[in-house]
N, C-alpha and C positions, 0 to 999 in steps of 0.2 A: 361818551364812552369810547369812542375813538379814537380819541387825544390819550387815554389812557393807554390803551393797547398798542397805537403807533408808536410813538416817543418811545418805551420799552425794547421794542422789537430794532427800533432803528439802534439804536445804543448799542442793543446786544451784538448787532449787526457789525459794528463799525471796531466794537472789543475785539469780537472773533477776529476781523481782519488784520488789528494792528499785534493779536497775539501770534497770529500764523506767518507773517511776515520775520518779525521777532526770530519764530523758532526756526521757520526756511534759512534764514540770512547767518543764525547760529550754525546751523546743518551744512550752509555750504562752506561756510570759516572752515570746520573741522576737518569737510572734504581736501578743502584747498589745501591743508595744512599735513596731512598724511605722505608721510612717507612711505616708497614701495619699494621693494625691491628687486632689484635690473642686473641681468650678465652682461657684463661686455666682453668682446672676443676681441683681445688685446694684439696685433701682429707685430707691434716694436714699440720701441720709446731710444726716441733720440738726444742726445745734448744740444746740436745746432740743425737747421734748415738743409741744410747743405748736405748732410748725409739724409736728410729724408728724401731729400728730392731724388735723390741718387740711387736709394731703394723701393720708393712710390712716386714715381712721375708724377706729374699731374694728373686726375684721374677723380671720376666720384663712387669708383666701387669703394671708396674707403673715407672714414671721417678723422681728422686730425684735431687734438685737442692740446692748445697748452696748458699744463697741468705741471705748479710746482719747478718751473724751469727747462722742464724738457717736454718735448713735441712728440703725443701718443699715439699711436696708430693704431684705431678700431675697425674690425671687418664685418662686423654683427653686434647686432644689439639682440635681448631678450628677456621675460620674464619666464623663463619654463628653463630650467638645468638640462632636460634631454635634448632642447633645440638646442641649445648652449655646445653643448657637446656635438651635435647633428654637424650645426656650425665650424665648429671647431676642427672638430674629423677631413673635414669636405677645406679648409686652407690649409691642413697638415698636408694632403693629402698631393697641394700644390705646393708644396717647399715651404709654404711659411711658417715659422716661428711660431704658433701660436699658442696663449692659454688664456683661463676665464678669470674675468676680473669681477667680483659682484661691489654693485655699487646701488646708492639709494637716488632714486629720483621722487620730485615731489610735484610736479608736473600732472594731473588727471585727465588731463587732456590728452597729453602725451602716451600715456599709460595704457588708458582704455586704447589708442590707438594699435598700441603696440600689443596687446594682448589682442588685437583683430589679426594682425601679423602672423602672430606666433600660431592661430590654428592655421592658416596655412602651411605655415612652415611645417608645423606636423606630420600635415598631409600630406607634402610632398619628400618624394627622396632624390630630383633629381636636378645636378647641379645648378644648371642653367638658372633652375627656376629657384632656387634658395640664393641665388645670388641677387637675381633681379629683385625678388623681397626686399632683402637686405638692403639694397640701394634706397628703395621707399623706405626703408624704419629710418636710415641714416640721412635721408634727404631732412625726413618729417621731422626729425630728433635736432635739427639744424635751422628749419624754419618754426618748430614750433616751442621747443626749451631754447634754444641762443638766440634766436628772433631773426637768422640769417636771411 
């Protein structure tokens, strides 16, 4: 009578497993696979190197992308429009050029980071400290989507 009730129990045992594996490994496909949507807080876009360097020294308060032939210069990254804006305000506010670019990242990793970011930035209103953020999202957004 044990032979019958074991065998059963182990069977069902070992379905259940390779069903839930299945739908986890489906679940995190889909995760992977979403796109989110991201402001970038654009300060120039150049034709050559040479005028970048000449308007952003060397420097990691800002992240450089080549994109499409010319050299981008981002000051903030975000998923919230009023940081975006918060953002925005605060390098007008130092001379620069700036406006919001929304773009799509598909990165989760990256994402959730940056929505950890973003309630900071919320919370604060004062320079120093929304710049220093900013250098983390721009760092993180450098080692964790380009593999810098």
């Amino acid at each position: 009578m044990k032979k019958k009730f074991v065998i059963p129990v182990i069977i069902s045992i070992i379905l259940g497993f390779i069903s839930a594996q299945i739908i986890y490994s489906t679940y995190r496909k889909n995760l992977e696979e979403t796109d989110y949507n991201v402001y970038l807080i654009q300060a120039g876009s150049y034709n050559n190197k040479e005028d970048l360097i000449t308007d952003f020294p060397e420097n990691d308060e800002y992240l450089i992308l080549e994109e499409n032939g010319f050299y981008n210069v981002y000051v903030g990254m975000t998923t919230d429009l009023i940081n975006a804006n918060k953002i925005k305000n605060l390098y007008s506010n130092k001379n620069y050029d700036t406006y919001i670019k929304p773009t799509i990242i598909n990165n989760i990793e990256f994402v959730s980071n940056l929505e950890q970011y973003d309630i900071l930035i919320s919370e604060v209103d004062d320079e120093e400290n929304i710049i220093s953020i900013n250098d983390v999202i721009l760092s993180s957004y450098e080692e964790i989507v380009l593999g810098k």
